[in-house]
C-alpha positions in Angstrom: 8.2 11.0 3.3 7.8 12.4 -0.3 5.5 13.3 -2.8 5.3 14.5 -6.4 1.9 14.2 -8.4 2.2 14.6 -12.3 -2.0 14.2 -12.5 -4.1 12.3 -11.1 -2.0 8.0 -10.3 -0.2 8.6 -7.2 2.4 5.8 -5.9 3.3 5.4 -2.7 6.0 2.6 -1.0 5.0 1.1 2.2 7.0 -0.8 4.2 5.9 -4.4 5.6 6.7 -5.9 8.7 5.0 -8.7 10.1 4.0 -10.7 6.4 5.7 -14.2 5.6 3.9 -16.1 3.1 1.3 -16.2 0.2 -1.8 -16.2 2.3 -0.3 -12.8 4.0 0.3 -11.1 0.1 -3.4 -12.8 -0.7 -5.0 -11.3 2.1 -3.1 -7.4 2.3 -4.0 -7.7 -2.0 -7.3 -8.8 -1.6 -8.5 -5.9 1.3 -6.5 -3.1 -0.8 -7.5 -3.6 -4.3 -11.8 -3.5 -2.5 -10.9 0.2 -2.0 -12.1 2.5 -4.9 -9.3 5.2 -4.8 -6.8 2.1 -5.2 -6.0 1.3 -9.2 -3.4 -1.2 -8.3 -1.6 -2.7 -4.7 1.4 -5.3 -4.6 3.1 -6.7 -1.8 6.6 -8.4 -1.9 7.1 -10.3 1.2 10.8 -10.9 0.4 11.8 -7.2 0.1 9.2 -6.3 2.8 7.2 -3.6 1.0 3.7 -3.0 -0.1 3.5 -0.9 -4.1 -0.2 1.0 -4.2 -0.6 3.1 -6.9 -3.9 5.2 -6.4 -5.9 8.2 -7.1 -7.2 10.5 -5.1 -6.1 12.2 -1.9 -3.1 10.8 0.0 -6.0 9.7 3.0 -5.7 6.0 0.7 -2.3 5.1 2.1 -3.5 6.3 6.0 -6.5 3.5 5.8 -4.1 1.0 4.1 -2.0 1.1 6.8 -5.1 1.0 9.0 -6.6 -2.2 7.2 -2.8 -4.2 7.3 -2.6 -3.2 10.8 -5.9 -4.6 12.0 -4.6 -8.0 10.1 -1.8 -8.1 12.3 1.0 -6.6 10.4 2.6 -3.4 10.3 3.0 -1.2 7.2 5.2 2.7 7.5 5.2 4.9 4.7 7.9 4.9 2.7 8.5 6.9 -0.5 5.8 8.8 -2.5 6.1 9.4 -6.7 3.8 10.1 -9.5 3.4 7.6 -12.3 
């Protein structure tokens, strides 16, 4: 897992196991973008992966993995950048 931070937007590439459809992207969107730290979340179900970009401490990505884990799928940190 890296990181680089160049201020304050952090991004960080998650990958998704477990999503299929629209509803799946509607529901991991909808529960990310309700936590203030997050500026932005996307989830691709076709190349598997969840895009936050956020500010703050790096804690975000631990409870978004959290909250897509309690909604029965599974999210491992990928890669870390600065925007």
């Amino acid at each position: 897992m890296k990181q680089q931070t160049n201020g304050q937007t952090k991004r960080a590439v998650l990958e998704l196991e477990g999503a299929t459809c629209m509803s799946c992207v509607f529901t991991i969107e909808h529960m990310g973008r309700k936590m203030d730290e997050v500026k932005d979340i996307y989830v691709d179900v076709g190349a598997h992966r969840i895009i936050v970009e956020y500010d703050g401490e790096d804690d975000v990505i631990d409870r978004i993995t959290g909250i897509v884990g309690r909604l029965g799928y599974k999210a491992t940190p990928g890669q870390f950048s600065s925007v």
